[in-house]
C-alpha positions in Angstrom: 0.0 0.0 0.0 2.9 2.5 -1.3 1.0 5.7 -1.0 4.5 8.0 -1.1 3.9 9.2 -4.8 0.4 10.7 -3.1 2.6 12.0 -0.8 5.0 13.8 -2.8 1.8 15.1 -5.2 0.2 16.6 -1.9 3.3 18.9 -1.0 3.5 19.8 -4.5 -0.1 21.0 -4.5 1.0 23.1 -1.1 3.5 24.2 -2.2 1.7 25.5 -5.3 -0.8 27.4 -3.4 1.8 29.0 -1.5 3.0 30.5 -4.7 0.2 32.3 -5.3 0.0 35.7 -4.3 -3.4 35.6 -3.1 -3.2 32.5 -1.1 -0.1 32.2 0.1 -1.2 34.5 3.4 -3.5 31.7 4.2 -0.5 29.4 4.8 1.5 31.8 6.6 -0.1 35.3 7.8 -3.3 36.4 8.3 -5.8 37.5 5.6 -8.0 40.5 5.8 -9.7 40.0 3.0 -10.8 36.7 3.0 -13.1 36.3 5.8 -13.6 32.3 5.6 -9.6 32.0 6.0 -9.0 34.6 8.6 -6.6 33.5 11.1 -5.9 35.4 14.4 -3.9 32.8 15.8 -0.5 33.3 17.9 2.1 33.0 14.6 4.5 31.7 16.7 5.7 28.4 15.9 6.4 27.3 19.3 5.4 23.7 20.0 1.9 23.1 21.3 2.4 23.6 25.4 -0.8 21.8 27.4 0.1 24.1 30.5 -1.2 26.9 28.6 -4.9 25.3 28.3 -5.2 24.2 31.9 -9.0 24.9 32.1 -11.2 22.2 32.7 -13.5 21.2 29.9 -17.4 21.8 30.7 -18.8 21.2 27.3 -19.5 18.8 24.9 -19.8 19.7 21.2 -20.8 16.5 18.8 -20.7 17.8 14.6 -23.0 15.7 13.3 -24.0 16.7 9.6 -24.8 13.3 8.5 -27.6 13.2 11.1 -31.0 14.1 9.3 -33.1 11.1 10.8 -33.0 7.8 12.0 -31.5 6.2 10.0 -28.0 4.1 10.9 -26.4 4.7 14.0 -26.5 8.7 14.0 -29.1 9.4 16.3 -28.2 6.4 18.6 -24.8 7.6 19.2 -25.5 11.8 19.5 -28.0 10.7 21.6 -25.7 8.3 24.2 -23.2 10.5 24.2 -25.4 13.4 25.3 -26.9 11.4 27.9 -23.3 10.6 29.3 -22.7 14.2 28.8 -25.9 14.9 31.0 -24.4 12.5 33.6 -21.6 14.7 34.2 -22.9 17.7 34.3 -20.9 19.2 31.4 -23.1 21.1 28.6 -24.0 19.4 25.4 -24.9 20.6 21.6 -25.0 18.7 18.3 -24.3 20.7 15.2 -26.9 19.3 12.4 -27.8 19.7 9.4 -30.8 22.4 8.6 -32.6 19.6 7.1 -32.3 17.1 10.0 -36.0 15.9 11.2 -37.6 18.4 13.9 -38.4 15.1 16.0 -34.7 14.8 16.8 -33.8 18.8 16.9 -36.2 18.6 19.8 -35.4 15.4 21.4 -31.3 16.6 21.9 -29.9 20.0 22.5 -28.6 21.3 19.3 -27.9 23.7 16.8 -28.6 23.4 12.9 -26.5 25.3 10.8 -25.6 23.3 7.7 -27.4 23.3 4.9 -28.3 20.2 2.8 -26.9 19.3 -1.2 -27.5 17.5 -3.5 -25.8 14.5 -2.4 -26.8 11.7 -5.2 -25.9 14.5 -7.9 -22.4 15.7 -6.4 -21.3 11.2 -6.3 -22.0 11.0 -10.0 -18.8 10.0 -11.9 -15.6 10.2 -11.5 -14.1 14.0 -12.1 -17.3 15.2 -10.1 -17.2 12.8 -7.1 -13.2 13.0 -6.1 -12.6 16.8 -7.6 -15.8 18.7 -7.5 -17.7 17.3 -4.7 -14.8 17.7 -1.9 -14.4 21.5 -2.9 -18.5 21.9 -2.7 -19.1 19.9 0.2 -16.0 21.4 2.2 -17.0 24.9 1.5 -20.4 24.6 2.6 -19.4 22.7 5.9 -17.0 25.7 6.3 -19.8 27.8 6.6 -21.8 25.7 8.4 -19.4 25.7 11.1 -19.1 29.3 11.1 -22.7 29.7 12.5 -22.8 30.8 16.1 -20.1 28.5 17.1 -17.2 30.8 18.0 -19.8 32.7 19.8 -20.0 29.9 22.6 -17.1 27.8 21.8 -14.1 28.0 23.8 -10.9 26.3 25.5 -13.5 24.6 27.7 -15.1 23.0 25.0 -14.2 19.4 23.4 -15.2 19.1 19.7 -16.0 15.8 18.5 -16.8 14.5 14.7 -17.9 10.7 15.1 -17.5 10.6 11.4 -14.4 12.5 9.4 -14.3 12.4 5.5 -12.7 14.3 2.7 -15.7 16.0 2.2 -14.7 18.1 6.1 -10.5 18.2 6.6 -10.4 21.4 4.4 -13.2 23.2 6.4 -12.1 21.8 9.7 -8.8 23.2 8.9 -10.0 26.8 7.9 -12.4 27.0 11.1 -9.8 26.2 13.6 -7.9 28.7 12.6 -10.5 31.4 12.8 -9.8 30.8 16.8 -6.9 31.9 18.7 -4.6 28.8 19.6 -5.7 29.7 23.4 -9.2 30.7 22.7 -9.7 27.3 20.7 -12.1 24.1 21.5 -10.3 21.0 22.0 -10.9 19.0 18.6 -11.2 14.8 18.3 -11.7 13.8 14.9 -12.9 10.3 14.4 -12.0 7.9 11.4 -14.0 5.4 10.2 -13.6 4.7 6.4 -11.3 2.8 4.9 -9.8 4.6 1.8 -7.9 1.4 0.8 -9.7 -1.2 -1.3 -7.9 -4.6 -0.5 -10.1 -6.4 -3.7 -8.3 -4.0 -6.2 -5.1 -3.7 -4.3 -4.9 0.5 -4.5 -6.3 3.4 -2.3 -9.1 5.3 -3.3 -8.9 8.5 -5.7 -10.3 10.1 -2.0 -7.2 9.8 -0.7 -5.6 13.0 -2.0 -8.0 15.1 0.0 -6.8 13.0 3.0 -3.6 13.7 2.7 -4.0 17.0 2.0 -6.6 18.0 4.9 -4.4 15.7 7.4 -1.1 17.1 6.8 -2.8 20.6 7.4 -4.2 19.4 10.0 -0.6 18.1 11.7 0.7 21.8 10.7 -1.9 23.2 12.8 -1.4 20.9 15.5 1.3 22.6 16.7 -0.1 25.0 18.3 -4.1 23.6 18.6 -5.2 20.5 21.2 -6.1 18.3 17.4 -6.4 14.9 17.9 -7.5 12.4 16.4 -9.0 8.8 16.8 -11.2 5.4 15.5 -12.5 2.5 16.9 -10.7 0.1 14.6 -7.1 -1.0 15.2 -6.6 -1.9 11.2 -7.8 1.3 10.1 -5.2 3.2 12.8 -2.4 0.8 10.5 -4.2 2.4 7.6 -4.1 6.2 8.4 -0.4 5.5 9.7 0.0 5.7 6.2 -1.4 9.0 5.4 -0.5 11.2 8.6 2.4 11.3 11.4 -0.1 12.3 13.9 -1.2 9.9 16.2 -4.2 8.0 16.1 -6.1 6.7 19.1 -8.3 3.5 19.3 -11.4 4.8 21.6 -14.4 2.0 23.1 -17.7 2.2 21.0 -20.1 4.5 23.6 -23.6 3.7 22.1 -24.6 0.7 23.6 -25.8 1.5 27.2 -29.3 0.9 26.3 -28.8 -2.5 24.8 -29.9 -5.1 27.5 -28.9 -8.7 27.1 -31.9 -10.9 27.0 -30.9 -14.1 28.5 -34.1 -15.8 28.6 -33.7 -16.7 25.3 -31.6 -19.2 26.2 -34.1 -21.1 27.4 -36.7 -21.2 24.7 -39.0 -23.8 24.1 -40.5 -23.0 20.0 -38.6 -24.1 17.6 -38.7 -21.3 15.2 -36.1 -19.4 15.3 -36.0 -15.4 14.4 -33.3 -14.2 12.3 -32.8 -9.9 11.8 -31.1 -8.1 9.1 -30.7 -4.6 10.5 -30.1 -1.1 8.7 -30.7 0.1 5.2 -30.3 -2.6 1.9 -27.4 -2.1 0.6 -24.9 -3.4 -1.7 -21.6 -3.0 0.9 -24.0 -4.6 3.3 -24.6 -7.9 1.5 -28.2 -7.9 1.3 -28.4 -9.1 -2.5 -26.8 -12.1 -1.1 -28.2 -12.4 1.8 -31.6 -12.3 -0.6 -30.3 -15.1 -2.7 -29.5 -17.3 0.3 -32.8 -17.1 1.5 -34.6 -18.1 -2.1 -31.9 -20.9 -1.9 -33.5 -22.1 1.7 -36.9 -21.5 0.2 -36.1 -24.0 -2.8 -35.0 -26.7 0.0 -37.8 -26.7 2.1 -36.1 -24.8 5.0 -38.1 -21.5 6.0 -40.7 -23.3 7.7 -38.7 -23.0 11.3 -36.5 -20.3 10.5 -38.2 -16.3 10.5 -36.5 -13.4 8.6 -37.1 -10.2 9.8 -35.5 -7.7 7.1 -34.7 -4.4 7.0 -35.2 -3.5 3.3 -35.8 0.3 2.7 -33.0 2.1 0.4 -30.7 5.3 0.9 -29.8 5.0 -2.2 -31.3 3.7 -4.8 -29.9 0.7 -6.7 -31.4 -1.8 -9.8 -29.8 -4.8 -7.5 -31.1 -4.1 -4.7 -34.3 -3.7 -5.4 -34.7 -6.6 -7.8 -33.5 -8.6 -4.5 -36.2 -6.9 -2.5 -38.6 -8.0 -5.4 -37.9 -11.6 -5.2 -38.0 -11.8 -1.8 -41.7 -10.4 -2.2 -42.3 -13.0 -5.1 -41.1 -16.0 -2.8 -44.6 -14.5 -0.4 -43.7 -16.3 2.8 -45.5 -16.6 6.0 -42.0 -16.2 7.5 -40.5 -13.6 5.1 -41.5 -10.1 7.0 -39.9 -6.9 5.1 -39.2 -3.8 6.9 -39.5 -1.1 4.2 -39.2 2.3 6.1 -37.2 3.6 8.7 -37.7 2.9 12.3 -36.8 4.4 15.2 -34.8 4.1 18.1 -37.2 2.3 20.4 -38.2 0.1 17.5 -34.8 -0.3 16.4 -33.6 -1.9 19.9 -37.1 -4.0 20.3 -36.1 -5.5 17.0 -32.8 -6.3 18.1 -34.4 -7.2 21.3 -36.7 -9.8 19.5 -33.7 -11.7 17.1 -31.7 -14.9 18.1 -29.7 -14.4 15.6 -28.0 -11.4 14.0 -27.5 -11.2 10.1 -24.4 -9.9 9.0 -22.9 -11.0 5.5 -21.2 -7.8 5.0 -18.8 -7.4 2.2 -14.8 -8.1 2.6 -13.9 -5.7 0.7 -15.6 -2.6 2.5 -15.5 -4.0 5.9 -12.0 -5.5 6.1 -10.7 -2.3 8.3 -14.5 -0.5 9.2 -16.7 -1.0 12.0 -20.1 -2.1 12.5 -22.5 -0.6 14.0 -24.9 -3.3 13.7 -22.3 -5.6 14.6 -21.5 -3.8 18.2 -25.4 -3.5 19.2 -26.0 -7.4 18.9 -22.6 -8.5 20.6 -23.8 -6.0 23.9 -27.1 -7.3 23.4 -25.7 -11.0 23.8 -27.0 -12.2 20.4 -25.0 -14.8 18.0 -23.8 -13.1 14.5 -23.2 -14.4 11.2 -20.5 -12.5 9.9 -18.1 -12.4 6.4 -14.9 -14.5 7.1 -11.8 -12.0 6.8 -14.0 -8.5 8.4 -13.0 -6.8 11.0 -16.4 -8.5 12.7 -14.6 -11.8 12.4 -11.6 -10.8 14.0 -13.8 -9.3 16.9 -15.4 -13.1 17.3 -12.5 -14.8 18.2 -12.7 -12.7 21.8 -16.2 -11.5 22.1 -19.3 -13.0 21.4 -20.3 -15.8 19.7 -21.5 -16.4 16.2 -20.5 -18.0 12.6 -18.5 -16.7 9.5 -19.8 -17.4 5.9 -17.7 -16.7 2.6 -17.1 -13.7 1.2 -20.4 -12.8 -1.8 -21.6 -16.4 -1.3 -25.3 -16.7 -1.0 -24.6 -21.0 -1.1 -22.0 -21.0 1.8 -24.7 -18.5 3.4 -27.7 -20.3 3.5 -25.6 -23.5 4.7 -24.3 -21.9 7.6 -28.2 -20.2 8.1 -28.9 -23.9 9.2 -25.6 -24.6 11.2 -26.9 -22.0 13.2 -30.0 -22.9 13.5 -28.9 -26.1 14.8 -26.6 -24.9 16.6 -28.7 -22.2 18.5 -28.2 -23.2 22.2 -24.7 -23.3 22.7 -24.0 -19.8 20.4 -26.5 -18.2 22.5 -24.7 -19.0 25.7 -21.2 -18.4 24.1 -22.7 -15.0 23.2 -24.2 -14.3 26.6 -20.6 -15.1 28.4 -18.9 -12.6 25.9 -21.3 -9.7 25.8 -20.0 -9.1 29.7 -16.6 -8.5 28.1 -17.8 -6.6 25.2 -19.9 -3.9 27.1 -17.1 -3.9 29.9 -14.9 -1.9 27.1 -17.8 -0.1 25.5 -19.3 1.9 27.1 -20.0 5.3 27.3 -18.2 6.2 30.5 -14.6 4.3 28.7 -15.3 6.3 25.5 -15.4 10.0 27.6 -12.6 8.6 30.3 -10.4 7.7 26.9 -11.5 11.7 25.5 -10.3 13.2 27.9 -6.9 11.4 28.5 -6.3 11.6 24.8 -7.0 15.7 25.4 -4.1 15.3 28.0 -7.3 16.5 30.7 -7.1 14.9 33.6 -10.8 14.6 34.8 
């Protein structure tokens, strides 16, 4: 994963702007007349000295652009986080998007101040998706961030993105420096993307922003508290690549209303319920995951296993929605599809419900990235079928319990469907004995303990 010749294009591309009259303030001094890129900052380039933020934070500030309803694991994780903020006693706001639902501006403190683009439009093609869209997207999350927030932000404040892309490094960048170093918010940025495809063998064209944003971002870090973080210990090998600045592996938070239901255990029916959680999408397997269960449906086997599926679209694709079709067409008593987004309450009842988890994610995508699906039914004690070779699969082998199918395999899938149907009873009490250590590390009180030692506050 030789990623140097990215490298060596990225300084060139600095050092390119620097040439030009008109910008080269923005890398050095500051400018007067361009408001977005003001900089008031000490120009000193004296290392960063923690002694000269001893304040103690009191607030909690979650970005959150991405958040416009319920759907994934948004809402869930703004909205633990806030409650462990609540707990203690510091201040909380989420920064959302202007078009975020007014059911969730209400239910958590917040502010919306970004404003909503054309998303499907700005990821068409090539040129547009890796040149246009990172220059749209980052300008208008510039000024998005520019909305009220310096007028309560301050060195008592922690920052937190749960979610960093190309599409925010520039504008990140930009805004921080609108603060003096000593008047500035603490900032964690979290990364949860992989940017290297291992089926191709290369890194994405998305990379260049990377490297540009993050080695901004380590310039600025001399003198601001930036920091940055992920939950996954291959993707901190991955953006060792890209950046010198550290990167922290911090617990998942979101899972303190997850209860294990034990009882299961113990159940008598011999049907037994199986969940595919979260939108249909390709990345997530549910084309296979579809052809597995008309497979089952040709042998004879859905009469004692259920299938509870999540099936409504973000985006929509030909595949997927042929799959969802056939899956109709088969018109089984045990066949139930889920075709709209559900809330949080219904979200956890149906994870609440399952015995087992449905996972068939592909390698490709989730080789290095997380699951949110994933974490929820390991707390909530529940076996998993996973993709062999995911970072899921790696978690297995210490927490949990559950069963690894091939990689886009809808045969291997439905055969090991039945091995865990048969199976049930002694996944289900592996999984019970290996939730206790999975929710001993995630939690939200480890995820805010692990902040704040990574902020170098001692709380």
């Amino acid at each position: 994963m030789n990623v140097s010749w990215m490298k060596n294009i990225t300084r060139l591309i600095i050092e390119k702007l620097k040439s030009y009259a008109g910008l080269q303030s923005i890398f050095t001094t500051p400018v007067r007349w361009v408001i977005p890129f003001r900089n008031a900052a000490n120009k000193k380039k004296d290392k960063l000295n923690l002694e000269d933020f001893n304040v103690p934070v009191t607030g909690i500030c979650m970005i959150e652009p991405a958040l416009l309803d319920f759907k994934g694991h948004y809402y869930n994780f703004a909205n633990c986080v806030g409650r462990a903020s609540s707990d203690r006693d510091y201040k909380f706001k989420v920064l959302l998007s202007e078009d975020c639902i007014s059911e969730i501006q209400k239910a958590i403190p917040s502010l919306a101040v970004f404003s909503k683009l054309p998303n499907n439009y700005l990821r068409r093609g090539l040129i547009i998706k890796h040149l246009f869209a990172p220059i749209v997207f980052n300008w208008s999350f510039f000024k998005g961030l520019n909305k009220e927030t310096v007028n309560f932000l301050g060195p008592n404040w922690l920052v937190y993105m749960s979610t960093t892309q190309d599409l925010h490094l520039l504008a990140i960048w930009a805004w921080m420096r609108r603060f003096k170093s000593n008047k500035a918010p603490i900032l964690i940025l979290t990364f949860r993307l992989s940017l290297y495809r291992s089926d191709l063998n290369r890194w994405s064209p998305s990379v260049i922003w990377y490297l540009l944003g993050l080695r901004l971002l380590k310039s600025l870090a001399k003198k601001y508290r930036i920091h940055l973080v992920t939950d996954s210990a291959r993707l901190v090998d991955e953006f060792q690549r890209l950046t010198k600045l550290p990167i922290h592996i911090v617990p998942i938070p979101h899972l303190d209303l997850i209860k294990s239901d034990s009882k299961l255990s113990s159940r008598s029916n011999s049907i037994l319920r199986m969940v595919s959680l979260g939108s249909a999408r390709m990345p997530k397997g549910f084309d296979i995951l579809s052809s597995a269960i008309q497979i089952l449906h040709s042998r004879g086997e859905l009469d004692n296993i259920k299938f509870d599926l999540h099936c409504y679209q973000t985006i929509d694709d030909e595949i997927i929605t042929s799959s969802v079709s056939l899956l109709k067409d088969i018109n089984h008593q045990n066949i139930t599809l889920i075709d709209r987004v559900i809330d949080e309450s219904e979200y956890y009842k149906m994870l609440a419900d399952a015995d087992i988890v449905l996972i068939p994610y592909l390698q490709h995508i989730y080789l290095s990235n997380t699951s949110g699906v994933f974490t929820e039914a390991i707390a909530a004690g529940k076996p998993v079928i996973v993709t062999e070779g995911t970072w899921m699969s790696e978690k297995l082998k210490s927490f949990g319990a559950g069963l690894t199918c091939r990689d886009r395999d809808p045969e291997d899938l439905a055969r090991i469907i039945c091995e865990a149907r048969d199976n049930y009873f002694e996944l289900k009490s592996k999984a019970d004995a290996g939730r206790e250590k999975w929710v001993t590390y995630n939690n939200p009180e480890n995820f805010f303990n692990e902040l704040l030692k990574i902020s170098g506050i001692h709380h």
